[in-house]
N, CA, C and O of each residue as an XYZ file, in Angstrom:
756
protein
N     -74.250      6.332     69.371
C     -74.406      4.898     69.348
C     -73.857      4.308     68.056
O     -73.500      3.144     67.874
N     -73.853      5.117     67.368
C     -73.421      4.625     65.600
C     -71.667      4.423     65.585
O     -70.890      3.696     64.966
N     -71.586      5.100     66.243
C     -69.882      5.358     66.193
C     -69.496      4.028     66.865
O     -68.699      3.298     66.276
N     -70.069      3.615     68.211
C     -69.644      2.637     69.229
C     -69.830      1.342     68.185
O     -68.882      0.585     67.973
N     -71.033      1.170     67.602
C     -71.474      0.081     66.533
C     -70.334     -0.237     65.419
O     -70.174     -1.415     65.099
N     -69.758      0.491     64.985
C     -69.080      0.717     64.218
C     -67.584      0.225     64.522
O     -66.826     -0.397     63.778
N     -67.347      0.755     66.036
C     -65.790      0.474     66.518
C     -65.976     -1.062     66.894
O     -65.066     -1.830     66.583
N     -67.267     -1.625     67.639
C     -67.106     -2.613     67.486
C     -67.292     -3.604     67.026
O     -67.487     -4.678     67.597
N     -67.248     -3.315     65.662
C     -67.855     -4.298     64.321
C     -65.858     -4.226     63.764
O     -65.212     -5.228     63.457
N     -65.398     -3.027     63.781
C     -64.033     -2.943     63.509
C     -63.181     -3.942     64.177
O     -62.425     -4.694     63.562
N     -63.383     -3.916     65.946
C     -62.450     -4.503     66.664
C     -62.855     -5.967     66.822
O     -62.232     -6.613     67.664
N     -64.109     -6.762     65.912
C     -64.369     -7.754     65.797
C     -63.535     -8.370     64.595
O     -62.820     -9.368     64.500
N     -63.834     -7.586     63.909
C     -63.133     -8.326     62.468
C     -61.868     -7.812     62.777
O     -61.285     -8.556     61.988
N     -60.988     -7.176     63.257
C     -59.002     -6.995     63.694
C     -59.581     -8.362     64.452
O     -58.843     -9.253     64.032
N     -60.200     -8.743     65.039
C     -59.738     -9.895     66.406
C     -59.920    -11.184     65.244
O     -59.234    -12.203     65.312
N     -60.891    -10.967     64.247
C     -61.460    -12.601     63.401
C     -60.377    -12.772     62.584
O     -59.830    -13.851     62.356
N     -59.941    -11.255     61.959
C     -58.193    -11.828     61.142
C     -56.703    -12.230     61.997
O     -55.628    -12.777     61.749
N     -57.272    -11.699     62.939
C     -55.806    -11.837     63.865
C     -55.923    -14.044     64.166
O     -55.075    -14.921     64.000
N     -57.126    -14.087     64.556
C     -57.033    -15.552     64.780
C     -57.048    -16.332     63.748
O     -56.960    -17.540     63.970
N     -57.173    -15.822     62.238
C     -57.182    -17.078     61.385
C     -55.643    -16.940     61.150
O     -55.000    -17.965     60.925
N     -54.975    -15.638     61.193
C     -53.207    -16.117     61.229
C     -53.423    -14.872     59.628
O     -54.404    -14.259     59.207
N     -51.904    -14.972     59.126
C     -51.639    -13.661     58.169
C     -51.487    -14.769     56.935
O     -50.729    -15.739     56.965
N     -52.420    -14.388     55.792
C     -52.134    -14.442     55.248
C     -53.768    -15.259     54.732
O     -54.204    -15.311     53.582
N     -54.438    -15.843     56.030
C     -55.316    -16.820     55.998
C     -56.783    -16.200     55.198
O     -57.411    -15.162     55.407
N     -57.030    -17.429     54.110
C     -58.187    -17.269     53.287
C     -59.078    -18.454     53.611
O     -58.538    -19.460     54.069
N     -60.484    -18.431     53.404
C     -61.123    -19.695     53.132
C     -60.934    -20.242     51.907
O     -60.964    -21.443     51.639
N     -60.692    -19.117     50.993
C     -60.822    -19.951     50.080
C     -59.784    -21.048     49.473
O     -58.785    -21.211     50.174
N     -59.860    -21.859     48.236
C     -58.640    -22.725     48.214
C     -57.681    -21.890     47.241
O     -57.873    -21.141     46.283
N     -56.917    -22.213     47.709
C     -55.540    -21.954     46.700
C     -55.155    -22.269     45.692
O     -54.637    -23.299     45.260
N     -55.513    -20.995     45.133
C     -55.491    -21.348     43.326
C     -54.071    -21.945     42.918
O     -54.051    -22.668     41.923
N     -52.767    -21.680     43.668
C     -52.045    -21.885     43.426
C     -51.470    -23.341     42.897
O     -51.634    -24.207     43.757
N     -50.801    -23.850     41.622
C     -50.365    -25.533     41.444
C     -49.760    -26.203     42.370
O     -48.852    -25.643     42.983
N     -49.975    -27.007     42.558
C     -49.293    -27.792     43.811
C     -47.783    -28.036     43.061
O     -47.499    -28.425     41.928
N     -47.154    -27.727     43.938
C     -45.108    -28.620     43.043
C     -45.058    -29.931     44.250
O     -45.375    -29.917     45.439
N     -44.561    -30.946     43.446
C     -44.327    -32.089     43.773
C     -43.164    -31.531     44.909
O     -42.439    -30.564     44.676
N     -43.123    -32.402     46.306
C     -42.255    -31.974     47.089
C     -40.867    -32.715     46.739
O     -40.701    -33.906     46.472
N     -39.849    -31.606     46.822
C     -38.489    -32.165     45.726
C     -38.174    -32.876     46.856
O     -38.582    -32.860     48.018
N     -36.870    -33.874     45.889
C     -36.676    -35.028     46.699
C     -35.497    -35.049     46.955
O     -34.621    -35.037     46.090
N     -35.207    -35.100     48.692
C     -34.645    -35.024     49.431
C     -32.878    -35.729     48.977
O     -32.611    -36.790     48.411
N     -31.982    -34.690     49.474
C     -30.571    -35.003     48.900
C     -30.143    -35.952     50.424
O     -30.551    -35.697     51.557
N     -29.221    -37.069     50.016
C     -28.353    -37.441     50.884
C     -28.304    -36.732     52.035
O     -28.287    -35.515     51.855
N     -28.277    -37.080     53.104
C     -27.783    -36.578     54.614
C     -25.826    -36.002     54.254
O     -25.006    -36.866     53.943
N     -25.551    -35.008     54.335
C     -23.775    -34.615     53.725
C     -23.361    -35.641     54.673
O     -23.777    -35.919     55.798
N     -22.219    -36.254     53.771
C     -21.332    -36.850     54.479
C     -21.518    -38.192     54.465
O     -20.583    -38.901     54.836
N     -23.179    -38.998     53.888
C     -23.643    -40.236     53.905
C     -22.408    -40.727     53.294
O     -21.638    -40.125     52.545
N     -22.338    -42.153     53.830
C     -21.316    -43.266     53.166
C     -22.302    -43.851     52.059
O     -23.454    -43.784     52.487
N     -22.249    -44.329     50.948
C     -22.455    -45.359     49.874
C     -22.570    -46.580     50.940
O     -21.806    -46.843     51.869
N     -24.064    -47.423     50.419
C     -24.058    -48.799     51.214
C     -22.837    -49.533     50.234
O     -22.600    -49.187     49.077
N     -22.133    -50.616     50.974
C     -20.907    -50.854     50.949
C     -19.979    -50.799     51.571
O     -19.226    -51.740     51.821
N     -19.859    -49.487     51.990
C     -18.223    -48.651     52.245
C     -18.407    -49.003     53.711
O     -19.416    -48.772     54.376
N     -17.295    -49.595     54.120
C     -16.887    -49.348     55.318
C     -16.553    -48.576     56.020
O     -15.486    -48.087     55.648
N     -17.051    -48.022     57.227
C     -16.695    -47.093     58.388
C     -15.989    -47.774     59.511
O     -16.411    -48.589     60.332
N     -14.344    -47.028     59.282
C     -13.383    -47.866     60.423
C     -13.476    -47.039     62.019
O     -13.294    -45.836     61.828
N     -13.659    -47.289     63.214
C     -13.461    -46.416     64.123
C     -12.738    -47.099     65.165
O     -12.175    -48.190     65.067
N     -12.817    -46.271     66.277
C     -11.948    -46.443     67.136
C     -12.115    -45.819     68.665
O     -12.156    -44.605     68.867
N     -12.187    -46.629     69.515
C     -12.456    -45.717     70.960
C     -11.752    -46.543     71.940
O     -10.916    -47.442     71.857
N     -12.312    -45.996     72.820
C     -12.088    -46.254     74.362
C     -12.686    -47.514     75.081
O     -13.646    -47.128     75.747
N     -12.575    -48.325     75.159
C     -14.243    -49.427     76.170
C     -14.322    -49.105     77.358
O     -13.499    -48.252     77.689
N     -14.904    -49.409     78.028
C     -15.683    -48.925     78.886
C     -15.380    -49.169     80.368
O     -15.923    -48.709     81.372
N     -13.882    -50.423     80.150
C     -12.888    -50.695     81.041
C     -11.404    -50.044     80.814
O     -10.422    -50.291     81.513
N     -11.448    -49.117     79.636
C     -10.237    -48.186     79.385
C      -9.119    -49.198     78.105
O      -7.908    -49.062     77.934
N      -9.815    -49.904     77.584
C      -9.206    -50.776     76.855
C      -9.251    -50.282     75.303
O     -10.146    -49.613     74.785
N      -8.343    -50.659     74.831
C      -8.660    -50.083     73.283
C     -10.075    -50.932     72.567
O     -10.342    -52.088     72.896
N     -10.935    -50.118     71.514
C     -11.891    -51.105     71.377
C     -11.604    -50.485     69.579
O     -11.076    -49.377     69.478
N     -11.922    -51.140     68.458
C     -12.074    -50.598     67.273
C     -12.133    -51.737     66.220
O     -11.504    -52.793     66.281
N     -13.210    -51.254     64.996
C     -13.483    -52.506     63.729
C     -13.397    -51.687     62.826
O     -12.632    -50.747     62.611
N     -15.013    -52.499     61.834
C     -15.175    -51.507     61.188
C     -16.769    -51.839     60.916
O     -17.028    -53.041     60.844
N     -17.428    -51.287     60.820
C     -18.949    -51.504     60.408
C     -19.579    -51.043     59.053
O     -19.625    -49.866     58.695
N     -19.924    -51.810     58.539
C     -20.765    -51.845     56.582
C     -21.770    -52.067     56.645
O     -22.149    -53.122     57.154
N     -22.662    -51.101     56.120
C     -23.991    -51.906     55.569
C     -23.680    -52.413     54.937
O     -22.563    -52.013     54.609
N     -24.081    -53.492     54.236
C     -23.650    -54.217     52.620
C     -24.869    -54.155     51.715
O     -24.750    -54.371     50.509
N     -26.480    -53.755     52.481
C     -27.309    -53.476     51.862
C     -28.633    -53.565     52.285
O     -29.003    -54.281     53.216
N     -29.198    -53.001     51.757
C     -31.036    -52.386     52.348
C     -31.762    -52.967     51.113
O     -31.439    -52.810     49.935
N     -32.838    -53.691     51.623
C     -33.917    -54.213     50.734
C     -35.496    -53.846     51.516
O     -35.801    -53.820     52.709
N     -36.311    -53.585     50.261
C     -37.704    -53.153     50.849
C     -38.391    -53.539     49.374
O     -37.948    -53.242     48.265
N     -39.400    -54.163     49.637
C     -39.866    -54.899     50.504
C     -38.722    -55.958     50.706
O     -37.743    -56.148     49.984
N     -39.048    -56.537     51.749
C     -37.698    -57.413     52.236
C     -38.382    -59.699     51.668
O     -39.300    -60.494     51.866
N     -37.192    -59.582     51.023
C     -37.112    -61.275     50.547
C     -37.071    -62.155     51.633
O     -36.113    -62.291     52.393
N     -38.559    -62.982     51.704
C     -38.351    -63.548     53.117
C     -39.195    -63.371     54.295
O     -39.724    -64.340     54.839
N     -39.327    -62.304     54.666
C     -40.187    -62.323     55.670
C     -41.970    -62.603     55.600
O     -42.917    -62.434     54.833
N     -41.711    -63.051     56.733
C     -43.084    -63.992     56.958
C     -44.159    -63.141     57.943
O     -45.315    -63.470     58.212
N     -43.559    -62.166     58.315
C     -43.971    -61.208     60.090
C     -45.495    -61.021     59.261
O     -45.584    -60.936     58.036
N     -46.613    -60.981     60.181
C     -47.562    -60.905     60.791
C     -47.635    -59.230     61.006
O     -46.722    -58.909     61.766
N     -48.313    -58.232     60.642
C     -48.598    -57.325     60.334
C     -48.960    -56.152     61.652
O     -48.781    -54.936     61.724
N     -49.458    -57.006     62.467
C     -50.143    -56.760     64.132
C     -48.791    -56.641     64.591
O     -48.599    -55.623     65.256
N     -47.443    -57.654     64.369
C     -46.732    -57.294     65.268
C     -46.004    -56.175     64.666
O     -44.842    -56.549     64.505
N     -46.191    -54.743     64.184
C     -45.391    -53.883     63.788
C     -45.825    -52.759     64.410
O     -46.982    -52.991     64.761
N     -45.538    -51.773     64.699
C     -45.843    -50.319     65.200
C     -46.224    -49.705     64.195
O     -47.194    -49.107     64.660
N     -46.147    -49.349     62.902
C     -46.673    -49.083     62.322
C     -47.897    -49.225     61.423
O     -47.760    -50.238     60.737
N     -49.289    -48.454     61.114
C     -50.324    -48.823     60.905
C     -50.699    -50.137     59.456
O     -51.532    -51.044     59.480
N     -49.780    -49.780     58.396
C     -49.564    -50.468     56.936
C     -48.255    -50.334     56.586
O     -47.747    -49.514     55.821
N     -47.471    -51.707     57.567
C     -46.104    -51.956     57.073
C     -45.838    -52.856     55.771
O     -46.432    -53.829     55.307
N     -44.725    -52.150     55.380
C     -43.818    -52.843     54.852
C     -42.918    -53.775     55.228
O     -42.677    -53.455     56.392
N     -42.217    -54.803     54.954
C     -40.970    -55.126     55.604
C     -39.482    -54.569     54.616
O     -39.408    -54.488     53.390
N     -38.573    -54.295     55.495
C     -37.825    -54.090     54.701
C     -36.692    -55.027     55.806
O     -37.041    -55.508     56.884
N     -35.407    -55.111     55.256
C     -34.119    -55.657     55.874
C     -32.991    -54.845     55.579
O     -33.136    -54.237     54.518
N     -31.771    -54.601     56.240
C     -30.968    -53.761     56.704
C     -29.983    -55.034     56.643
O     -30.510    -55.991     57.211
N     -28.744    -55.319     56.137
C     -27.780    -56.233     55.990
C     -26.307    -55.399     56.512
O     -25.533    -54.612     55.968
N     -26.390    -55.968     57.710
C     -24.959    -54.947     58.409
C     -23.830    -56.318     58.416
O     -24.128    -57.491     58.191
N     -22.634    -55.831     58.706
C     -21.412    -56.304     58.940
C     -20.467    -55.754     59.889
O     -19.827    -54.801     59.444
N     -20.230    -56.070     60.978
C     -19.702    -55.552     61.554
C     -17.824    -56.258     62.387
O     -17.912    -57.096     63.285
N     -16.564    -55.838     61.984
C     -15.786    -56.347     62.324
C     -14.605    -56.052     63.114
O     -13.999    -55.084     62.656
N     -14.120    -56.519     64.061
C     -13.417    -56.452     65.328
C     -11.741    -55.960     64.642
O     -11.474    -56.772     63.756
N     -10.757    -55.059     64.773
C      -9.821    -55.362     64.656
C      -9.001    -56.415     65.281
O      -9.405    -56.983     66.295
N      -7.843    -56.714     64.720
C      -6.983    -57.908     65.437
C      -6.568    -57.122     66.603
O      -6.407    -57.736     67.658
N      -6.360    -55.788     66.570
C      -5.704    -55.121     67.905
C      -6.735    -54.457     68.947
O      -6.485    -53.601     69.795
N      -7.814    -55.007     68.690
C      -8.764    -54.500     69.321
C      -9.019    -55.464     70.647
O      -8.400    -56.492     70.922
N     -10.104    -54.847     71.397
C     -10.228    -56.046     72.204
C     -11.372    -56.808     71.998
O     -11.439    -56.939     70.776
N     -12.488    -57.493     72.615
C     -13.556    -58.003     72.210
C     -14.720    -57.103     71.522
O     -15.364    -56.698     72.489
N     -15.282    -56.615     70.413
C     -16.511    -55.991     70.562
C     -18.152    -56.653     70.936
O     -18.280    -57.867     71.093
N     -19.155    -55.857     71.034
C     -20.103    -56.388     71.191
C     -21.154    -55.812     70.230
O     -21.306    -54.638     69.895
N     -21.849    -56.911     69.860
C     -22.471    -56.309     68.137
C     -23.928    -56.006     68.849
O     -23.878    -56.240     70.056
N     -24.758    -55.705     68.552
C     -26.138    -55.391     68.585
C     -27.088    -54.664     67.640
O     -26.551    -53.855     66.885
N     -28.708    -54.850     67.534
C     -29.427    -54.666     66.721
C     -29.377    -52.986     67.134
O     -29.626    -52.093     66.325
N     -29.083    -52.814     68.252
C     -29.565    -51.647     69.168
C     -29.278    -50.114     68.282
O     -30.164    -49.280     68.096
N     -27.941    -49.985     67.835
C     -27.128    -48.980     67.170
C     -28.348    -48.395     65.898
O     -28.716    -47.275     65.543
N     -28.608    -49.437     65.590
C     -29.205    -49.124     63.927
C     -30.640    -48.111     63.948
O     -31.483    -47.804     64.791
N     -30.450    -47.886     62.907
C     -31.881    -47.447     62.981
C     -31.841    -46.784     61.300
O     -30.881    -46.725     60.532
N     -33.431    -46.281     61.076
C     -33.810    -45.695     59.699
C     -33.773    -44.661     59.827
O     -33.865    -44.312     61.003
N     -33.625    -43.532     58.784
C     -33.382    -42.369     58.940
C     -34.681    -41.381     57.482
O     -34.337    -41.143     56.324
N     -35.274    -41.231     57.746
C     -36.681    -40.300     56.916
C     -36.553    -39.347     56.601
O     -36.225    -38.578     57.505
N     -36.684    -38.807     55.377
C     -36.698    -37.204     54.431
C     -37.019    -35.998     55.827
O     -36.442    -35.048     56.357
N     -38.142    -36.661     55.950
C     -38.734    -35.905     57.498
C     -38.108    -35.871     58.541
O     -38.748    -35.062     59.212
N     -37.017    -36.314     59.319
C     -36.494    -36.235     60.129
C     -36.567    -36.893     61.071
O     -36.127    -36.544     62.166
N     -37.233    -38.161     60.802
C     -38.200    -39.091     61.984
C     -36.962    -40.302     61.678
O     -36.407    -40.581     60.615
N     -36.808    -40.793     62.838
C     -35.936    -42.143     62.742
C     -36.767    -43.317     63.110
O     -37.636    -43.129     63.961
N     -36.624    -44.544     62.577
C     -37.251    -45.550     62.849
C     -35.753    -46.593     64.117
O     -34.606    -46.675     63.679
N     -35.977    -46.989     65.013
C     -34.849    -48.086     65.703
C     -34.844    -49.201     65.215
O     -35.627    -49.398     64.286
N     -34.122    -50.109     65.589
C     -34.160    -51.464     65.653
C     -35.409    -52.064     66.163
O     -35.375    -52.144     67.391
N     -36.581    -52.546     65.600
C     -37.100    -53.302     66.899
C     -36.962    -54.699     67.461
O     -37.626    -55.215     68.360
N     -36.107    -55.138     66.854
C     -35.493    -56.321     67.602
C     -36.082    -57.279     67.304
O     -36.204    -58.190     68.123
N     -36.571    -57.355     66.168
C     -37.231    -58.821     66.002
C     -36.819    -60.257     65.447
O     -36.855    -60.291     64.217
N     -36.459    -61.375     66.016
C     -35.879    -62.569     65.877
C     -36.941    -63.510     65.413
O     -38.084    -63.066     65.310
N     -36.698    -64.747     65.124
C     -37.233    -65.867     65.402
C     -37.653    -66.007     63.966
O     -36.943    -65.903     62.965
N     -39.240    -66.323     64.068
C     -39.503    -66.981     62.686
C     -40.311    -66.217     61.667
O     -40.958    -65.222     61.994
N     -40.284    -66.562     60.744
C     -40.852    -64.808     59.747
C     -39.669    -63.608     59.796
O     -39.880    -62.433     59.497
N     -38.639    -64.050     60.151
C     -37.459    -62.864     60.134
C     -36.315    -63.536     58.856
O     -35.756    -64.631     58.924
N     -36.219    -62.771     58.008
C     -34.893    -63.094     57.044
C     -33.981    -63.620     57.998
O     -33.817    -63.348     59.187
N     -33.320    -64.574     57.100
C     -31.635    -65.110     57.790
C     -30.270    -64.756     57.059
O     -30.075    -64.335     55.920
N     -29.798    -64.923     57.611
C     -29.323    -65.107     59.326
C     -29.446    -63.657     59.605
O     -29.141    -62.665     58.943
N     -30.005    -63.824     60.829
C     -30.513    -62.561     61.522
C     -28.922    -61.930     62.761
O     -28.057    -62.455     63.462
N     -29.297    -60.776     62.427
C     -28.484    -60.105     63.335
C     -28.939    -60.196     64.630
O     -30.143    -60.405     64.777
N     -28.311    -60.097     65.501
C     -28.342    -60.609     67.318
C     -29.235    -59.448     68.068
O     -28.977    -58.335     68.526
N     -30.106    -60.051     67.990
C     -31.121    -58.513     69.084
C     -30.782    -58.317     70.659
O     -31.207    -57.365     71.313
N     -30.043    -59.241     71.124
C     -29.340    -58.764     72.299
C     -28.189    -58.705     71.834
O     -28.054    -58.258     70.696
N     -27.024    -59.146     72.595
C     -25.533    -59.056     72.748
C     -24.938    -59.806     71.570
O     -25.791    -60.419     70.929
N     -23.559    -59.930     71.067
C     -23.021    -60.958     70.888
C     -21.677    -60.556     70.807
O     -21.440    -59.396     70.469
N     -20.664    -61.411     71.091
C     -19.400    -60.890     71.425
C     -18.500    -60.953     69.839
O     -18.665    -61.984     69.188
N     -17.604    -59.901     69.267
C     -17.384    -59.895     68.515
C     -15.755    -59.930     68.307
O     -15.148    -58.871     68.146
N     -15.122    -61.103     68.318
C     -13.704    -61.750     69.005
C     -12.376    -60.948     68.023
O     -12.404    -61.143     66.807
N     -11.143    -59.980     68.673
C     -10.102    -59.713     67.440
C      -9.950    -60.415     66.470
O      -9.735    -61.622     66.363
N     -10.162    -59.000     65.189
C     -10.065    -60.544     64.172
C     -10.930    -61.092     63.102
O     -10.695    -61.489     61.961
N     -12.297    -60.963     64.020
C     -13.014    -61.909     63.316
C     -14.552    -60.768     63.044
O     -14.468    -59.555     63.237
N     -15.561    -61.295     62.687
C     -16.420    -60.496     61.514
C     -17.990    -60.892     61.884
O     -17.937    -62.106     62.079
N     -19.270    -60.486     62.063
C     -20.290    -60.690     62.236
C     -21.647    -60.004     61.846
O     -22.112    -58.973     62.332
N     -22.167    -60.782     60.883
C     -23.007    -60.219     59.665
C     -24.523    -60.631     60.298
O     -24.653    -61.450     61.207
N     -25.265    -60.158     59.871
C     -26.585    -60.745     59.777
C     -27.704    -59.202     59.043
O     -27.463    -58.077     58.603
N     -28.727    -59.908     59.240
C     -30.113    -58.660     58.932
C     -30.833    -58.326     60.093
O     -30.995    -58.908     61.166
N     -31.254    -57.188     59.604
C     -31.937    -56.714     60.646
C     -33.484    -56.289     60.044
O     -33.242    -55.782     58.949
N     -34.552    -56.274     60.204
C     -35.743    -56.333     60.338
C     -36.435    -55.090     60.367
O     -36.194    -54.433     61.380
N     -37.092    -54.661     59.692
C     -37.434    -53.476     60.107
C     -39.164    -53.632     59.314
O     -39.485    -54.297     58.330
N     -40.205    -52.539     60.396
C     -41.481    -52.212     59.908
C     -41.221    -50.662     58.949
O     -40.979    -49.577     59.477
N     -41.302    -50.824     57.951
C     -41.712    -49.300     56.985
C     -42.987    -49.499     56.976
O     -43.568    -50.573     56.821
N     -43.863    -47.457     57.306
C     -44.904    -47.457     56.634
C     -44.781    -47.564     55.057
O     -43.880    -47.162     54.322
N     -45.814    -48.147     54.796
C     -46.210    -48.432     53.176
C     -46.009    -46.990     52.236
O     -46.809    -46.229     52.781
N     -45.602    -46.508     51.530
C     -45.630    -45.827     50.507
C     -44.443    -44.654     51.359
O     -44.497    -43.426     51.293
N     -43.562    -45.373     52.025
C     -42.158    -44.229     52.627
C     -41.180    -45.343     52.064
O     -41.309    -46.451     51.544
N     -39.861    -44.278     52.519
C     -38.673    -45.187     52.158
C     -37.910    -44.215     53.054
O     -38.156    -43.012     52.964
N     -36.938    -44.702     53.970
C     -35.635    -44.157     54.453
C     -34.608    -43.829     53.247
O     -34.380    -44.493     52.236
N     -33.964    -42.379     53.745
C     -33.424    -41.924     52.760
C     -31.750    -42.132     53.287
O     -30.806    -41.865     52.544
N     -31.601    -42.604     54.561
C     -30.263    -43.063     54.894
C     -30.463    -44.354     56.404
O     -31.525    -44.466     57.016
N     -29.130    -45.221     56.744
C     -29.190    -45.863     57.337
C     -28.178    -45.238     58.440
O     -27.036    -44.933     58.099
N     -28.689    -45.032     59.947
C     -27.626    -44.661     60.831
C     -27.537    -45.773     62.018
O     -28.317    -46.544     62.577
N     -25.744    -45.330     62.118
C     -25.071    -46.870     63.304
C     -25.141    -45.681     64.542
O     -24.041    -45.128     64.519
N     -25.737    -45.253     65.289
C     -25.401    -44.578     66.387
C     -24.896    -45.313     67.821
O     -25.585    -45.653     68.783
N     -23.486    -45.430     67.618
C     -23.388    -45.881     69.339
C     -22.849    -44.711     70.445
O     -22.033    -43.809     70.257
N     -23.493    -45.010     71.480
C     -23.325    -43.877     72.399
C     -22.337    -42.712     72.741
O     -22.597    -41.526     72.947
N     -20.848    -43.517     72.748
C     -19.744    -42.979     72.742
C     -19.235    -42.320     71.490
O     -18.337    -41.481     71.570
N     -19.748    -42.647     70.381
C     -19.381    -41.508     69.143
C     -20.718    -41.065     68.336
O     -21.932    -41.266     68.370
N     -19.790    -40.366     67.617
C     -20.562    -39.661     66.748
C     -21.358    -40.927     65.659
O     -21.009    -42.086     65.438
N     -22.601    -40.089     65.105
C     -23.382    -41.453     64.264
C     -22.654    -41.181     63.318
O     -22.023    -40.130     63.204
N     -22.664    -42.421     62.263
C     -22.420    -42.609     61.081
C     -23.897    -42.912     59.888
O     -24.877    -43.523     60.315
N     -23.871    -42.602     59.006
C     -25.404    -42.697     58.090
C     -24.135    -43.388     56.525
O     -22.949    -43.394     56.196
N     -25.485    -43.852     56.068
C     -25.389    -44.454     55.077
C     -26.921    -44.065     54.060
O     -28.100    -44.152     54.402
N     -26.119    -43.476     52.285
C     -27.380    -43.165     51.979
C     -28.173    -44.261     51.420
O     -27.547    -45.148     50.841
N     -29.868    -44.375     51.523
C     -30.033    -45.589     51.153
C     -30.452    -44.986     49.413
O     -30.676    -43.829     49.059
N     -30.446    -45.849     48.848
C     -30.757    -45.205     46.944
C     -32.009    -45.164     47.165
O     -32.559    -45.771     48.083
N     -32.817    -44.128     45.983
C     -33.966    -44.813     45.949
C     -34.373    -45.575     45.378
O     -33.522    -45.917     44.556
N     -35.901    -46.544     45.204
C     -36.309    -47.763     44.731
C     -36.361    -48.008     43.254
O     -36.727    -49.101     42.823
């Protein structure tokens, strides 16, 4: 009976270490905490500023191509008035996103939208556009639906965005469907 007592006092504690995982202590970890280092550029980020020229196909086989700039990212954002309830996130920030976006002369019409944009996080989490217009939004606001963007000619505005409180996006990306994204790094504060 001593022996059986024994094996299964053994195959209790193999089963109690196996479930806390390898390596697992109660106790705390004496070890110093290191500040988590801070995250390099996405390779390849553009400088806000710099223009990204491209070029495709539309969607009727027509040539389509501009060029699209951030010109600049502000957080907290100058201006906004937004109401706190309307954000997805629990303790926003506001921040604004200042794009430019322009049609070549040999191009054919483009169409601008809030839709492309979005924030890009150390963590890997992207924030979208959420499309917010009207009043309590910096001006001149970028077009949360459509707007046609004529050879030639050029169409700027801001875009709106909820940050949780004590984050910052570490780049800005234009993703439209048919190409590859483009990022922009944002500095830090």
């Amino acid at each position: 009976m001593h022996a059986r007592t024994t094996i299964c006092a053994v195959v209790l504690l193999l089963a109690a270490t196996a479930c806390a995982g390898p390596g697992h202590t109660d106790e705390p970890d004496a070890r110093p905490k290191q500040a988590p280092a801070k995250p390099a550029p996405a390779a390849g980020a553009l400088k806000i500023g710099a223009g990204h020229h491209w070029s495709d196909t539309d969607t009727d086989g027509s040539h389509i191509s501009g060029t699209t700039t951030v010109m600049g990212y502000t957080q907290p954002a100058k201006g906004a008035t937004l109401s706190d309830d309307v954000s997805d996130v629990p303790h926003p920030v506001w921040a604004t996103l200042d794009v430019r976006l322009c049609a070549d002369a040999t191009s054919t019409t483009v169409m601008a939208s809030q839709t492309p944009w979005s924030l890009g996080f150390p963590d890997g989490t992207r924030s979208r556009a959420p499309l917010f217009s009207g009043s309590g939004v910096p001006k001149p606001e970028y077009p949360t639906g459509s707007a046609a963007v004529r050879p030639g000619s050029c169409l700027r505005g801001k875009i709106t965005f909820a940050v949780e409180r004590g984050t910052r996006p570490d780049q800005v990306i234009y993703d439209v469907e048919s190409r590859d994204p483009i990022g922009w790094a944002v500095p830090a504060a």
